[in-house]
C-alpha positions as CSV (number, residue, x, y, z in Angstrom):
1,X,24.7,-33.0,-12.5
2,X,25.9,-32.2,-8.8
3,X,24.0,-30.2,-6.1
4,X,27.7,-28.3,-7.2
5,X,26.8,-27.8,-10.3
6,X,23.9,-25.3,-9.9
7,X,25.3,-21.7,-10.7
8,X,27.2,-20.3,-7.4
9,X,25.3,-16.7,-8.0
10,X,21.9,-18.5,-8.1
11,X,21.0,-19.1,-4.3
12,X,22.0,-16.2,-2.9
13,X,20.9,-13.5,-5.8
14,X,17.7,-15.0,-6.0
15,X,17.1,-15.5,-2.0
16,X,18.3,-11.4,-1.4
17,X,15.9,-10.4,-4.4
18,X,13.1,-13.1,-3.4
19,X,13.5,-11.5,0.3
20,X,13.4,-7.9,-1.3
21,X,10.7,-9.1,-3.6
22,X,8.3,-9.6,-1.1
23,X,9.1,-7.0,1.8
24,X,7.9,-4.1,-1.1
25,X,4.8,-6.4,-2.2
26,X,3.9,-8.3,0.0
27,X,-0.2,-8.1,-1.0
28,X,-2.7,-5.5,-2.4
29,X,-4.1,-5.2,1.1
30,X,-1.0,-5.1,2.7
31,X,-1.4,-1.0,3.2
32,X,-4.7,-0.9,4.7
33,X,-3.4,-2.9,7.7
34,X,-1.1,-2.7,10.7
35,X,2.3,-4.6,10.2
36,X,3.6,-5.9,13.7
37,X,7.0,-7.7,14.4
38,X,8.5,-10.0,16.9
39,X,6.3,-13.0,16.2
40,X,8.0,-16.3,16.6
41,X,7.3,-19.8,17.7
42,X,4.4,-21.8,16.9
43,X,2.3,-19.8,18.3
44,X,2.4,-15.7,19.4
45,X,0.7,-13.9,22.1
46,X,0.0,-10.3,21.2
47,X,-1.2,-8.1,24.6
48,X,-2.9,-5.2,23.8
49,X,-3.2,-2.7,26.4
50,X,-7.1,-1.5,27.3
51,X,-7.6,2.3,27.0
52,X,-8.1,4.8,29.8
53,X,-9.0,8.1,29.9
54,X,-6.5,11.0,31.8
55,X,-7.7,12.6,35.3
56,X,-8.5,15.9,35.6
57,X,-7.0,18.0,38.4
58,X,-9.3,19.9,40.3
59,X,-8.5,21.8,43.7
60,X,-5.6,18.7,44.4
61,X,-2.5,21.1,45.7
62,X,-0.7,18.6,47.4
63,X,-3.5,15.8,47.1
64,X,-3.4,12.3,46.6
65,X,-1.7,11.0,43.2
66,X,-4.6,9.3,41.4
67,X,-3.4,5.9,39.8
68,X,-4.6,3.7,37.2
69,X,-3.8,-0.2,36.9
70,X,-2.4,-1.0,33.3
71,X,-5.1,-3.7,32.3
72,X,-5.7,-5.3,29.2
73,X,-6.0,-8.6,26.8
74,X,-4.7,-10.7,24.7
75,X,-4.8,-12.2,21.3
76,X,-3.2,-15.7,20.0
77,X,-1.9,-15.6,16.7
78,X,-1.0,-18.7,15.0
79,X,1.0,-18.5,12.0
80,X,0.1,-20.3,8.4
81,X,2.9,-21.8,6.3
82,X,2.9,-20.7,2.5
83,X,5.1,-22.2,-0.3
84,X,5.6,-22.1,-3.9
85,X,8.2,-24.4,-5.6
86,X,9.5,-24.4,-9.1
87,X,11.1,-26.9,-11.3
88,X,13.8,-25.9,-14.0
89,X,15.2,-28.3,-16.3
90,X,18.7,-29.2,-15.7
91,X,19.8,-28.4,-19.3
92,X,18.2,-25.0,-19.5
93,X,21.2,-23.3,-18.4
94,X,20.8,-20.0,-20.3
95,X,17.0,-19.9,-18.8
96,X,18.6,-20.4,-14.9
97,X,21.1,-18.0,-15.8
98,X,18.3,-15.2,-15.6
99,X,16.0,-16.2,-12.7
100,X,17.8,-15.2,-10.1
101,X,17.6,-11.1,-11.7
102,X,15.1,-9.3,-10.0
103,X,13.1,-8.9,-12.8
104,X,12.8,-12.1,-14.0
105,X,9.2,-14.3,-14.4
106,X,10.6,-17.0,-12.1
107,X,10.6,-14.5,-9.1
108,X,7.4,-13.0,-10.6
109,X,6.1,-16.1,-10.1
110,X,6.8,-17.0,-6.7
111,X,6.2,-13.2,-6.0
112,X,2.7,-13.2,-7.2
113,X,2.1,-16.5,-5.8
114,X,2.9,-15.3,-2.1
115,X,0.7,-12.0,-2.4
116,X,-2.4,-13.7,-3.5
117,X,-1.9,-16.1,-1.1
118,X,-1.2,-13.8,1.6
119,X,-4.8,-12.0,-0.2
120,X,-7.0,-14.7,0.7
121,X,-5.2,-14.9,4.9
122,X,-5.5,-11.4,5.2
123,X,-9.3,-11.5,4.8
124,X,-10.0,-15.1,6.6
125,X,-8.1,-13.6,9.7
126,X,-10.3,-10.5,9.4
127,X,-13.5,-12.6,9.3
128,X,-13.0,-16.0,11.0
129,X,-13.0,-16.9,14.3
130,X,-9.8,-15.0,16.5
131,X,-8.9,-16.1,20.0
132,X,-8.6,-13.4,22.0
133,X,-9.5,-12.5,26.5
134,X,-7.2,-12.3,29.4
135,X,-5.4,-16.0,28.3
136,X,-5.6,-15.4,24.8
137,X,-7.9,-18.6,24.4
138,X,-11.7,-17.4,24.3
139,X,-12.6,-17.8,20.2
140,X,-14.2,-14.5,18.6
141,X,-16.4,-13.3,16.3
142,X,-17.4,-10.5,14.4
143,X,-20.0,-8.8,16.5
144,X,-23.9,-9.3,15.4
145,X,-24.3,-6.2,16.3
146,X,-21.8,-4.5,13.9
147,X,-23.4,-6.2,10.8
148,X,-25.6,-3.8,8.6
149,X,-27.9,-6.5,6.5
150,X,-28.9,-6.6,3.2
151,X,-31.8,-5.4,3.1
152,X,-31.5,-2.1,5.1
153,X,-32.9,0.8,5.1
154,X,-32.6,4.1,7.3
155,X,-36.5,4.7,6.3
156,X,-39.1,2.5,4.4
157,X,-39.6,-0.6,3.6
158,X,-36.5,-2.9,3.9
159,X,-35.8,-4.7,0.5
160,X,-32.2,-6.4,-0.1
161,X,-29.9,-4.5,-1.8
162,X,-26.4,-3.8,-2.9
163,X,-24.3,-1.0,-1.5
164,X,-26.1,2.1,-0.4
165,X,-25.5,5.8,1.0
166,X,-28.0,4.4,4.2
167,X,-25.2,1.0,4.8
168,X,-22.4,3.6,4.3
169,X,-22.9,6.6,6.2
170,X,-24.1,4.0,9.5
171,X,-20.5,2.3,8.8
172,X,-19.3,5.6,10.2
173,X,-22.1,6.0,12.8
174,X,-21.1,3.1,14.2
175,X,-17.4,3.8,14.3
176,X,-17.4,7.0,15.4
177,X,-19.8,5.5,18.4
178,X,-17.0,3.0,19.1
179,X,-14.6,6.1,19.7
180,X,-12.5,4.0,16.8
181,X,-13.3,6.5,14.0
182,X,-13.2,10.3,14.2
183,X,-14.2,13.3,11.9
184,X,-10.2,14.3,11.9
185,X,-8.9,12.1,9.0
186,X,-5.1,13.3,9.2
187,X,-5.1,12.0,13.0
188,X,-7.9,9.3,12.3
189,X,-7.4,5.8,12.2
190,X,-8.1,5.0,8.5
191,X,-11.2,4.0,7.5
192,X,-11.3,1.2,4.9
193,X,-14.0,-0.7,2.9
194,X,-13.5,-4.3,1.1
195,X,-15.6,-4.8,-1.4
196,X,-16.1,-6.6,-4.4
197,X,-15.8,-6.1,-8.4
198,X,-19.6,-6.0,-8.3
199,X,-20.0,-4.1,-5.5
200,X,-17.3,-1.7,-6.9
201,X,-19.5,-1.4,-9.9
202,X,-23.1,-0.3,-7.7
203,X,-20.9,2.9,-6.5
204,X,-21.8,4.5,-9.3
205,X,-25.3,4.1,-8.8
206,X,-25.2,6.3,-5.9
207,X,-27.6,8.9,-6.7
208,X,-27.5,10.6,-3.1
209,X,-23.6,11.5,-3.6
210,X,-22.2,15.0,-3.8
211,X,-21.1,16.3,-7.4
212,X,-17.5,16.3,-5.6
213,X,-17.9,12.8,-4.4
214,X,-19.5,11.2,-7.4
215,X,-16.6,12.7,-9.2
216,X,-14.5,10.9,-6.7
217,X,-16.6,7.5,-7.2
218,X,-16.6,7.8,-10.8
219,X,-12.8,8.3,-10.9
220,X,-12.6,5.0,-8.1
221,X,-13.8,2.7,-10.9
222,X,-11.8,4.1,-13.4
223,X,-8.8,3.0,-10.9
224,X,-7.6,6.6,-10.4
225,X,-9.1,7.2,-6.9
226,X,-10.1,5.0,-3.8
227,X,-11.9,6.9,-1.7
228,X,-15.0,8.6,-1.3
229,X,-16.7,9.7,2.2
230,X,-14.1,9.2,4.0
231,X,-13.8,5.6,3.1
232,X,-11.3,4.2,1.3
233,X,-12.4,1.4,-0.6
234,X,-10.1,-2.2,-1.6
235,X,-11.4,-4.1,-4.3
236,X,-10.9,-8.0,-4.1
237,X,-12.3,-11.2,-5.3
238,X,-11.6,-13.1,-2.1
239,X,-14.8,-11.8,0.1
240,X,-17.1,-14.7,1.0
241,X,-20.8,-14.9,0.7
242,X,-23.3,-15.7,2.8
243,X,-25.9,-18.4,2.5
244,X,-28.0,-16.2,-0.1
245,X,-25.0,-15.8,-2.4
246,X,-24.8,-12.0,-0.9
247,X,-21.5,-10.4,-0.8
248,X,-20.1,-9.8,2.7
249,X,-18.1,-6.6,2.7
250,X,-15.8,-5.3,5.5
251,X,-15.6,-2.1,7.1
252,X,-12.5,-1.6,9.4
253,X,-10.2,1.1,11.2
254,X,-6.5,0.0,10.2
255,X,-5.2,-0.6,13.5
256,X,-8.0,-3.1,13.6
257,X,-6.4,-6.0,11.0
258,X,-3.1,-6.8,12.4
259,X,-0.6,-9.0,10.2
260,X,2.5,-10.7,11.7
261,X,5.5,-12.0,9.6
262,X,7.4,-14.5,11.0
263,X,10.9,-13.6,11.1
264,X,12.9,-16.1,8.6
265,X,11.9,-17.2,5.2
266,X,13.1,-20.7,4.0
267,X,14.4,-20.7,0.0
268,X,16.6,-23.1,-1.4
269,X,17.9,-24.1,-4.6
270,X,18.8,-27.3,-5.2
271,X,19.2,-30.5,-7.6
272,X,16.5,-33.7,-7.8
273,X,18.8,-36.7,-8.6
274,X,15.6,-38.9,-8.6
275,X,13.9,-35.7,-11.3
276,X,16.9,-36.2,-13.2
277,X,19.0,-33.6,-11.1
278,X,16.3,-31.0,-12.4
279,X,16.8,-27.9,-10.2
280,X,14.2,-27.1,-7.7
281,X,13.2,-23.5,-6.2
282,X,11.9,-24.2,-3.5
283,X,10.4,-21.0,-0.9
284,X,8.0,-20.8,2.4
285,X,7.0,-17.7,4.4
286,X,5.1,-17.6,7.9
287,X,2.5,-15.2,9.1
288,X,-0.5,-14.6,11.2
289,X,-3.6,-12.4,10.7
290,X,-5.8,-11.4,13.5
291,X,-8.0,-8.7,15.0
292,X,-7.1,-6.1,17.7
293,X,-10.6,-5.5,18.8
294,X,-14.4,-6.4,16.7
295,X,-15.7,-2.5,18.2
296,X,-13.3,-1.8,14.8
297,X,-14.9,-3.8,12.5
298,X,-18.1,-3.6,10.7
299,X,-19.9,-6.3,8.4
300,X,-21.6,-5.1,5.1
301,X,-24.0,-7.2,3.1
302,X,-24.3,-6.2,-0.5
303,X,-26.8,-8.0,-2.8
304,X,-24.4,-8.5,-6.1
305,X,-26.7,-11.1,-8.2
């Protein structure tokens, strides 16, 4: 069987559903961050323009025009390769014959694949080390200073724990100090909260919520709502630990996690003459994760054993 011999519908039916496939899922996570084009090459360098506050005018008829320089840094991103390739049996005609729909296991597959992939990038762009500075080269880290330990406490005596209304409400505190996090949701920067199954689970146990927002908890772990506070909260099994086995949760502002897509994806069908002209699927995707600024991020240790 020839390279010919593969169905003519089959590359480009699958590649234009594969493509659409993954533009509409790309991850569970993928709407609690900020999607940015234009990267390209082997490396991309994102600048990010500082803030700066308006002047205002006071007794200046005619004055002086008051100017600003535009300053700001930049952030390196470096892009990871992904693939996922399948192997068909050259005989199973009838089977290839409906891979290519886009509701066929075969895209599922690769689909799936790609998003909990993309999952596990997502997060180890949010925590690890980003290059960032005025050449885009200085490594950093989440801020010390943003991470709310275990074990605390607004008032008596520290003792670790898992997630509390103390660890929440100073998640906001801290924001809205930044000037990253405001009490206006609709014109906010939305606020979200990784955690975990477990953690997930302890929300429950908040006995200092609101009747309103305990209904709003209690209808979280059912899967019906995912916010509470003010916070929205992801559920995912790909937060690390520390060195105690405690989970380490994530709060951010959206504009904080930045995820670039590289522009072209790479599938291709074709035949393996030495895999007795099986037919290979065969697809890759680049992107980059990194952070706009650490002010937006805040660490959350939950106890979860």
């Amino acid at each position: 069987m020839g390279n010919n011999d593969i169905p003519a519908f089959f590359r480009p039916e699958f590649e234009n559903n594969f493509r659409h496939a993954t533009q509409q899922q790309v991850s569970r996570l993928n709407d609690y961050l900020t999607v940015r084009t234009g990267a390209s090459g082997n490396k991309y360098v994102w600048d990010i323009l500082d803030a700066s506050e308006a002047h205002l005018e006071t007794n200046n008829r005619l004055g002086r025009t008051i100017v600003d320089e535009v300053t700001g840094t930049r952030r390196t991103v470096t892009p990871e390769i992904v693939r996922k390739t399948s192997v068909l049996d050259k005989n199973d005609s009838i089977f290839l014959g409906t891979q290519s729909i886009a509701t066929s296991d075969l895209l599922h597959v690769h689909k799936m694949a790609f998003a909990r992939k993309e999952d596990g990038l997502i997060i180890g762009g949010a925590f690890g080390v980003n290059y960032g500075g005025m050449e885009g080269n200085t490594p950093l880290t989440l801020l010390e200073s943003q991470k709310i330990p275990v074990n605390y406490t607004d008032s008596g005596t520290p003792v670790d724990c898992g997630i509390t209304m103390d660890k929440l409400l100073t998640v906001r505190e801290i924001l809205e100090s930044n000037e990253v996090l405001y009490d206006d949701e609709e014109n906010s920067d939305p606020l979200i909260l990784l955690i975990s199954p477990a953690v997930k689970k302890q929300l429950l146990g908040l006995d200092k919520l609101t009747s309103a927002d305990y209904a709003e908890v209690k209808a979280l772990v059912e899967g019906r709502v995912k916010k509470a506070l003010g916070i929205r909260f992801v559920t995912t099994n790909k937060l690390p630990k520390d060195a105690n086995g405690n989970t380490r949760c994530l709060a951010y502002v959206r504009s904080g996690l930045n995820f670039f897509p590289w522009a072209a994806d790479d599938i291709r069908v074709d035949s393996l003459p030495e895999r007795n002209y099986a037919i290979q699927v065969y697809t890759e995707k680049m992107y980059g994760v990194c952070r706009s600024d650490e002010l937006k991020f805040v660490e959350v240790v939950c106890k979860t054993k």
